[in-house]
N, C-alpha and C positions, 0 to 999 in steps of 0.2 A: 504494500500500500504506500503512499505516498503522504509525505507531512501535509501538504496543502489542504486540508478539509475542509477549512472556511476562508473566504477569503472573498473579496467584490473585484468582478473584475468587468469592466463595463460593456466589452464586446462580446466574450465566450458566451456560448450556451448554459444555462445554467448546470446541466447535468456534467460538462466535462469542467467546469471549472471548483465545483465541488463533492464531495465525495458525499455518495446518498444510496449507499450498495443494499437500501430496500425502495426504494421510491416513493418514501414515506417525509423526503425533503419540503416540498409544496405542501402538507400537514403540518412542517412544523413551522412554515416562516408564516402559516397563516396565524399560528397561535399569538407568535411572538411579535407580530407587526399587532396583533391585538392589544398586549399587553406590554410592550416595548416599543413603540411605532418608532421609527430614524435611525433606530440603535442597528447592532449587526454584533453576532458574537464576538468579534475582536476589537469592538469600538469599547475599551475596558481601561482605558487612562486618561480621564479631564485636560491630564496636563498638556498631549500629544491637539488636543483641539486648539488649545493655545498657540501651541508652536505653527501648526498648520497652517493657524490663521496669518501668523508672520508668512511664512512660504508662501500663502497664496496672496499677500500685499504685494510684495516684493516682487514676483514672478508675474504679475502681473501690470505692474509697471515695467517689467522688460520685455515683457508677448507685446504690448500695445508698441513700443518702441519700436519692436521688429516689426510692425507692420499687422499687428493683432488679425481679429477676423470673425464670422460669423460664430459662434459658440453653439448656433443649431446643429452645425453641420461635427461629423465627426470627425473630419480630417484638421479642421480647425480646432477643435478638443485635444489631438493627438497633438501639434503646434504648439497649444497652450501647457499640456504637459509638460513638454518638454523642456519649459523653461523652470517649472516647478522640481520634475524628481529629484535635480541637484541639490537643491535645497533642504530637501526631506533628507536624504543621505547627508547630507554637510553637519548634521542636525545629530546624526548618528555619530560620522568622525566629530564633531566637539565635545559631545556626550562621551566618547573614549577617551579623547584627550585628556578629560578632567581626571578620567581613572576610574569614571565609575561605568562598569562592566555589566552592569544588570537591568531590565526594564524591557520594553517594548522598541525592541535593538532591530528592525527587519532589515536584513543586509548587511549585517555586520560580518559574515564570514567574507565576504567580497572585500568590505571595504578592510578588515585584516592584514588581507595580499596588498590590497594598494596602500595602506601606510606601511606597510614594511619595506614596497616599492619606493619611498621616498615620494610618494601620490605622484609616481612620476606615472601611470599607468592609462591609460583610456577609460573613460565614463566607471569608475570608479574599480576597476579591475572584472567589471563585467563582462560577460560574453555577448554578443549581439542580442541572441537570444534571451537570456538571463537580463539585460536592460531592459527590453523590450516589455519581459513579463512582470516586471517589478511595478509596473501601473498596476499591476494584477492583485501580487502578493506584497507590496509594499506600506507603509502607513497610512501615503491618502487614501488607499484603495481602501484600506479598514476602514477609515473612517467618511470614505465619499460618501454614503445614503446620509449619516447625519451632516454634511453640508450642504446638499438636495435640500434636505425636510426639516430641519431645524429652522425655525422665521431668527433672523438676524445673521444668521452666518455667511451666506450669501445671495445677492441681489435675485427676486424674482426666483430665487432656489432653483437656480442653473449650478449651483455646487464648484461656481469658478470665481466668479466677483464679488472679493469680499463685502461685505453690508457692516450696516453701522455695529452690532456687536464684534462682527472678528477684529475689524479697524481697530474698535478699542482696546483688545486681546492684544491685536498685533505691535500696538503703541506700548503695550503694558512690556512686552518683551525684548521691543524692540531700548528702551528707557533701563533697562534690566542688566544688559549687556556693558561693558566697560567701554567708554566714550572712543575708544579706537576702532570697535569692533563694531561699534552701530550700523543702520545703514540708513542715509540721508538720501532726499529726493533730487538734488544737486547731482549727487555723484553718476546719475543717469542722464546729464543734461550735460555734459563735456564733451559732445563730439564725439563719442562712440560713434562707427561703424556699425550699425546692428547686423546688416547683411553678411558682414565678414562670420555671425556668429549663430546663423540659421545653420541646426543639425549638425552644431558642433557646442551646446549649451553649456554641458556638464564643463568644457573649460573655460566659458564664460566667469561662471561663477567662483569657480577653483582658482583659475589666474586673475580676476580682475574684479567681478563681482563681488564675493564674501571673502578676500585671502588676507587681510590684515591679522597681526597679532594673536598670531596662532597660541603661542603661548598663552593669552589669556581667556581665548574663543569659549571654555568650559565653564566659565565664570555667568552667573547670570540662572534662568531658568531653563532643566531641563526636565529630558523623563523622568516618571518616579520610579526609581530602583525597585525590584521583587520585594526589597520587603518593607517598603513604604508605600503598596499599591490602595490601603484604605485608609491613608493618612487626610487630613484636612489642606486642602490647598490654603493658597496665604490670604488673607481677607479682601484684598483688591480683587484678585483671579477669583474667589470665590461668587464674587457681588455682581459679577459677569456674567459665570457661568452658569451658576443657578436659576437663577429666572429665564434662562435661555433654556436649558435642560429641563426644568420639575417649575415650571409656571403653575400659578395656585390653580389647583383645581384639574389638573393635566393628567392623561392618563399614566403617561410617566411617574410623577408625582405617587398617584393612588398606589401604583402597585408598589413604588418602593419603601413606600408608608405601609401597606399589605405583608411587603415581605419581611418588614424590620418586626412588625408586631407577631409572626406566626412564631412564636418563641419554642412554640412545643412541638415544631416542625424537626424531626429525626431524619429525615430523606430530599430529595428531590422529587417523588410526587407526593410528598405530605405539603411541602411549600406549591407546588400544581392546585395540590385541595384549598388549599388557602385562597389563593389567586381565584379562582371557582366560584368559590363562595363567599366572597368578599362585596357585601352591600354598596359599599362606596364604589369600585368598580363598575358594576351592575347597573349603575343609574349613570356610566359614560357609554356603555355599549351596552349591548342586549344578552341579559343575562344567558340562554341558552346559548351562545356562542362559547361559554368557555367552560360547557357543563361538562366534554366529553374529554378535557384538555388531562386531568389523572389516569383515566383510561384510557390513553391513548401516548402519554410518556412512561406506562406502562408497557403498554405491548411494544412500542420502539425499545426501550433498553431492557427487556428479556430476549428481542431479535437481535439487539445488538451481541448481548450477551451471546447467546448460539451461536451469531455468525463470529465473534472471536476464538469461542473455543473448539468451532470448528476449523477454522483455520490454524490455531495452535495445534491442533491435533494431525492436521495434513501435513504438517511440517513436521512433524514429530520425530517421522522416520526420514533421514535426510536421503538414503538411501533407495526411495522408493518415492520416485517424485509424482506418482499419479495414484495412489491406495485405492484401494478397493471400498465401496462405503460399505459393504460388510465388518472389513477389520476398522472402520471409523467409529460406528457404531459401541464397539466391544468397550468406549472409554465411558468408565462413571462419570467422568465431569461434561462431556457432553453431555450423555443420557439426561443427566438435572438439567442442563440448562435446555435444552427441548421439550422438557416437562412444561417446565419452569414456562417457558413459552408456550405449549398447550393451552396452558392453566389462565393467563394472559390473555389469549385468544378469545378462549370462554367467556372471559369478562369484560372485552370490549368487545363484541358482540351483544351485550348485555346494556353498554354503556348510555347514560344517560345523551339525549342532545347528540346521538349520532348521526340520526336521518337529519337533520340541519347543517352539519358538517360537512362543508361544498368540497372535501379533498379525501370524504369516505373512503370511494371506492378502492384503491390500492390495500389501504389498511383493510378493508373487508377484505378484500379476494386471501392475504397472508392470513388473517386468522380465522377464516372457512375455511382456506387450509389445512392448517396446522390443527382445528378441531376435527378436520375428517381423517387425521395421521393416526391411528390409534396404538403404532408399535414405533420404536424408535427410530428403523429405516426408513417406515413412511414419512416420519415426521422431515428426518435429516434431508429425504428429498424434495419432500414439499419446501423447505428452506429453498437449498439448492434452488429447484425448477423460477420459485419466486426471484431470488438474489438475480438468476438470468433475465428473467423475463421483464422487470420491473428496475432494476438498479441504477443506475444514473451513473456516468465514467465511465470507467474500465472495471470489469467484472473481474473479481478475485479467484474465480472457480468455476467450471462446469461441470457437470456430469457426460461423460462419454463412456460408452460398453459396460456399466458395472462401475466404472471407475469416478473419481473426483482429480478432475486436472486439472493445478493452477496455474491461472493464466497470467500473473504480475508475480513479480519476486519477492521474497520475505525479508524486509525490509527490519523487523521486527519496532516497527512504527506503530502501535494500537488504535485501531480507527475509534475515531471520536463518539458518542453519543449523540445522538438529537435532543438538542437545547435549545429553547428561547427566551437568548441573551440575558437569564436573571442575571449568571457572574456580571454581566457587564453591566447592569443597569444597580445590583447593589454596588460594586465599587464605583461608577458615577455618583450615585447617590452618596454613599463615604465621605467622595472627595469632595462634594458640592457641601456636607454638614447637613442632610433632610434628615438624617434620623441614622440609630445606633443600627448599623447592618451589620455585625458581627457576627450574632447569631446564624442569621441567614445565609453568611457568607461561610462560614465554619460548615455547614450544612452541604452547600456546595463543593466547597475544594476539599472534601473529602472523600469526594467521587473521584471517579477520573477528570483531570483536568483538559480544558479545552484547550482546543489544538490552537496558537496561534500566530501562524501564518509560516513561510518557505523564510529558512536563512540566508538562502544564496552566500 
């Protein structure tokens, strides 16, 4: 399997661009666009929207220099990126410089090679490739839906011109910075050439754009490090970002006040029940919309569940790269987790508020399934047959003659769970100060953690 499981990336398809090996993807982002709307599982650092905002000031007084352009059009969008990715990466090499190693780093194994290179290296020691798809898997890309959908961030929520909140963000960090390292609207009005520096950005900004005072470039506001991710930002960045994020009254808002309060919440769908049943909720959206959302992150992570330890198990014998699902069968920890799945099945089929659930049928057809499996081979092939037939990307495994053959390599990478974006919507809420997320958060990162985002 491949690290990339979540990620925004504004051209791919949705199915190859993230990993959905039951096709139960389109169920969960409906949930979580209910109860998360703008967010995205990897939009999980306040700080990174700050920064961004900078990137997209800046970069956008040098796209218009170069001769700007339609921002309907996507060729024009791909144009306008390009004068930003530098930035976000710059963002990263300062953040090392300072020493601190830890946070929502995307790209840092690249940019590794190029400062060891003396940054003497092309578009930050990128492959064409690998530059190309860092629109993909890179920061803005986590966080483009909430510059789209958030009011303030940018103009008309085209997710490119900053608006009056990022401006203020971007002024905040831009004032933050040691008086060498700032960047002034002058210094784009000397007679630059722009044309000299179309589709050769990234050393716009390396040599001549952002390159002062490298020494003290760390200085000022960055990521929050791993183990400051539900820290309080500083009271200016806070008075920002709050009312931009969890405005009174917001669905945002409700559920992170929902999830701070479900204290006797033991799991991830104990917190689902919460969200469900949560009053205040229910009078922003219609209740029946999120009656079916436990039964239904239920049967996603008991499927998830099978299909990892069916896949551990395929692997098992390295020596026999296509097993027979007779000898697959023979292991107890599948066996449970196919029960375990059965048992699942039964009860969303059961589930409240499913016939209203416009992304049913997938999830029906796996746990009609899995309830007509009544021995453990049916079951394992009813997985199988679905995983093929329904999965989104590249499929991990088929059934051929008898056998289970995998078809991507063992990476031993754990593919992620189906989540909607609580981790990221309580650590917003953390860092904005709406309420004690500890709880709820303790609850979550004691799961499997979510996947966030390709190193390069």
């Amino acid at each position: 399997m491949d690290a990339s499981w979540y990620f925004t990336a504004p051209w791919d398809p949705v199915p190859i661009r993230r990993g959905d090996a039951l096709g139960l993807r389109a169920g969960a982002d409906y949930f979580a666009e209910l109860i998360a709307p703008g967010l995205s599982n990897a939009s999980s650092d306040a700080r990174w929207i700050t920064l961004l905002s900078w990137c997209l000031k800046w970069s956008h007084i040098a796209w218009q220099n170069a001769g700007g352009g339609d921002l309907a059009r996507r060729d024009e969008q791909r144009a306008r990126y390009a004068w930003l990715r530098p930035l976000e990466l710059l963002w990263v090499d300062r953040t090392l410089e300072s020493g601190q190693t830890s946070g929502q780093l995307r790209g840092r194994r690249s940019l590794d090679r190029w400062r060891k290179a003396n940054r003497n290296l092309p578009n930050f020691a990128m492959s064409p490739d690998q530059f190309r798809r860092y629109r993909q898997v890179g920061t803005y890309g986590a966080y483009r839906v909430m510059f789209r959908t958030v009011s303030g961030l940018t103009t008309g929520n085209d997710g490119w011109t900053p608006d009056a909140t990022a401006l203020k963000l971007a002024d905040l960090v831009n004032d933050s910075l040691p008086s060498a390292v700032r960047l002034k609207q002058e210094r784009f009005e000397n007679g630059i050439k722009w044309g000299h520096w179309i589709n050769d950005e990234a050393s716009y900004w390396v040599k001549r754009g952002w390159s002062a005072a490298w020494e003290q470039a760390g200085k000022g506001l960055l990521p929050t490090p791993d183990d400051k991710t539900a820290s309080l930002l500083p009271d200016q960045e806070r008075s920002l970002l709050k009312p931009a994020l969890f405005g009174d009254d917001s669905v945002r808002l409700l559920t992170a006040e929902t999830l701070a309060s479900a204290k006797s919440a033991r799991s991830h769908p104990e917190l689902c029940e919460a969200l469900a049943s949560s009053d205040s909720i229910a009078k922003k959206i219609a209740p029946e919309s999120l009656a079916p959302l436990p039964a239904f992150t239920r049967l996603a992570d008991a499927a998830m569940d099978a299909m990892r330890a069916l896949w551990a198990e395929l692997n098992r014998d390295q020596e026999a790269q296509a097993p027979g699902v007779q000898k697959l069968v023979r292991s107890a920890e599948l066996k449970l987790k196919l029960e375990q799945l059965h048992t699942t099945s039964e009860a969303w089929l059961k589930a409240p508020g499913r016939s209203a659930f416009p992304h049913a049928q997938v999830a029906d057809q796996l746990a009609e399934a899995m309830r007509g499996a009544t021995s453990p081979l049916e079951q394992l092939r009813a997985l199988a047959k679905h995983h093929d037939q329904h999965g989104g990307g590249r499929r991990w495994f088929r059934e051929q003659a008898g056998k289970l053959v995998p078809l991507v390599s063992d990476t031993g990478i754990a593919a992620s769970d189906y989540r909607f974006r609580l981790r990221s919507i309580c650590l917003l809420a953390a860092q904005c100060g709406v309420a004690d997320m500890q709880p709820a958060l303790k609850v979550i990162t004691q799961e499997r953690p979510e996947d966030d985002g390709e190193l390069l």
